[in-house]
C-alpha positions as CSV (number, residue, x, y, z in Angstrom):
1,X,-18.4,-14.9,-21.6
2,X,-19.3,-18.6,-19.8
3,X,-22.1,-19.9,-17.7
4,X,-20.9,-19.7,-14.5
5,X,-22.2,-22.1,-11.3
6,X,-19.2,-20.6,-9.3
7,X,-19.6,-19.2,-6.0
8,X,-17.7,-15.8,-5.7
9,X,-18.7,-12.8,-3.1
10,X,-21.2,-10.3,-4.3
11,X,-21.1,-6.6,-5.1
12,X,-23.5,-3.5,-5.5
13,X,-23.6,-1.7,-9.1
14,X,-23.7,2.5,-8.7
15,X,-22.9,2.9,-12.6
16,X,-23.9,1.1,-15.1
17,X,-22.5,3.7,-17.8
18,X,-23.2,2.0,-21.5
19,X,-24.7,-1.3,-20.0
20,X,-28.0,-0.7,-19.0
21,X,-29.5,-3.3,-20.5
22,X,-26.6,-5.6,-18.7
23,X,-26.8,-3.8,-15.4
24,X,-29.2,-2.5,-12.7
25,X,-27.9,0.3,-10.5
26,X,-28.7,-0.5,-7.1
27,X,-29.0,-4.3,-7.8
28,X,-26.4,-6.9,-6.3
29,X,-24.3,-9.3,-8.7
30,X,-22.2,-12.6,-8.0
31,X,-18.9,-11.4,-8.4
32,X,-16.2,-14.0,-10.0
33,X,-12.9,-14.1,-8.9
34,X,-10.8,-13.2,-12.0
35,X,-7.3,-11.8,-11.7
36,X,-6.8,-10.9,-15.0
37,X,-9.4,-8.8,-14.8
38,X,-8.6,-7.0,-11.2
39,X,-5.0,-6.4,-12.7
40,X,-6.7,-4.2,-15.3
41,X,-9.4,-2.6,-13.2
42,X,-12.5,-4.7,-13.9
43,X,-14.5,-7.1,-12.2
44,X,-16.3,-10.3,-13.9
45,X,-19.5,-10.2,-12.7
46,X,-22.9,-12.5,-13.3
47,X,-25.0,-9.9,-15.1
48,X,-28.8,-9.7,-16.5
49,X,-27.8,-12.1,-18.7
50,X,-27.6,-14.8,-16.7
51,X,-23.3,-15.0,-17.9
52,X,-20.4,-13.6,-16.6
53,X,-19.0,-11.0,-18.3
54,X,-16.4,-8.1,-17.5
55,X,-17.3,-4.2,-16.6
56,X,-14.9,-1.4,-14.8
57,X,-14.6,-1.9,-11.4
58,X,-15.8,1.8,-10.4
59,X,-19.0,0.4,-11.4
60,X,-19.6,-1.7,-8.4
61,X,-19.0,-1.7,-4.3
62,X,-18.1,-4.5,-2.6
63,X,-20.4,-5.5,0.2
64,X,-20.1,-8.2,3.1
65,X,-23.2,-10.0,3.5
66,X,-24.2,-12.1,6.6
67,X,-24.1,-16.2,5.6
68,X,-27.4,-16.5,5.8
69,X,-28.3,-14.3,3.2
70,X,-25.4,-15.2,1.4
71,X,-26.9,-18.9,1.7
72,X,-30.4,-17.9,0.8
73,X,-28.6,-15.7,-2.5
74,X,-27.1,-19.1,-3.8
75,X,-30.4,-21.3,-3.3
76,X,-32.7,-18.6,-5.0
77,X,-29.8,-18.3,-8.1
78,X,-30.3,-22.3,-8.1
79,X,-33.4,-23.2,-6.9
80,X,-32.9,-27.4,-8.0
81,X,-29.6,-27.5,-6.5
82,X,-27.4,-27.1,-9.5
């Protein structure tokens, strides 16, 4: 677990199986590129929490957004530019 101010793509959680506290179904999360992680089927992901942590990868889908809303995603997660 770390802060995290990195810039990864985002994904979409449909389980949240033993996290629900940590996860929202139907809510979007910053993924962080980890491979490490990929190679044993999770993802590290920016949770409720505010930190990165890693959950199963059959928890999220991947989803492209337009760069607009990706840009508009990063401002709101750092609204003074951090």
């Amino acid at each position: 677990m770390r802060k995290t101010t990195s810039t990864g793509s985002y994904v979409l959680c449909v389980r949240n199986d033993g996290y629900p506290a940590s996860l929202l179904v139907r809510r979007l999360y910053q993924r962080v590129p980890d491979r490490n992680a990929a190679a044993r089927g999770l993802l590290r992901v920016v949770d409720e929490s505010g930190e990165d942590y890693l959950y199963p990868e059959n928890f999220f889908v991947s989803i492209a957004l337009p760069r607009p809303v990706t840009r508009a995603m990063r401002a709101a997660a750092h609204p003074y530019g951090r």
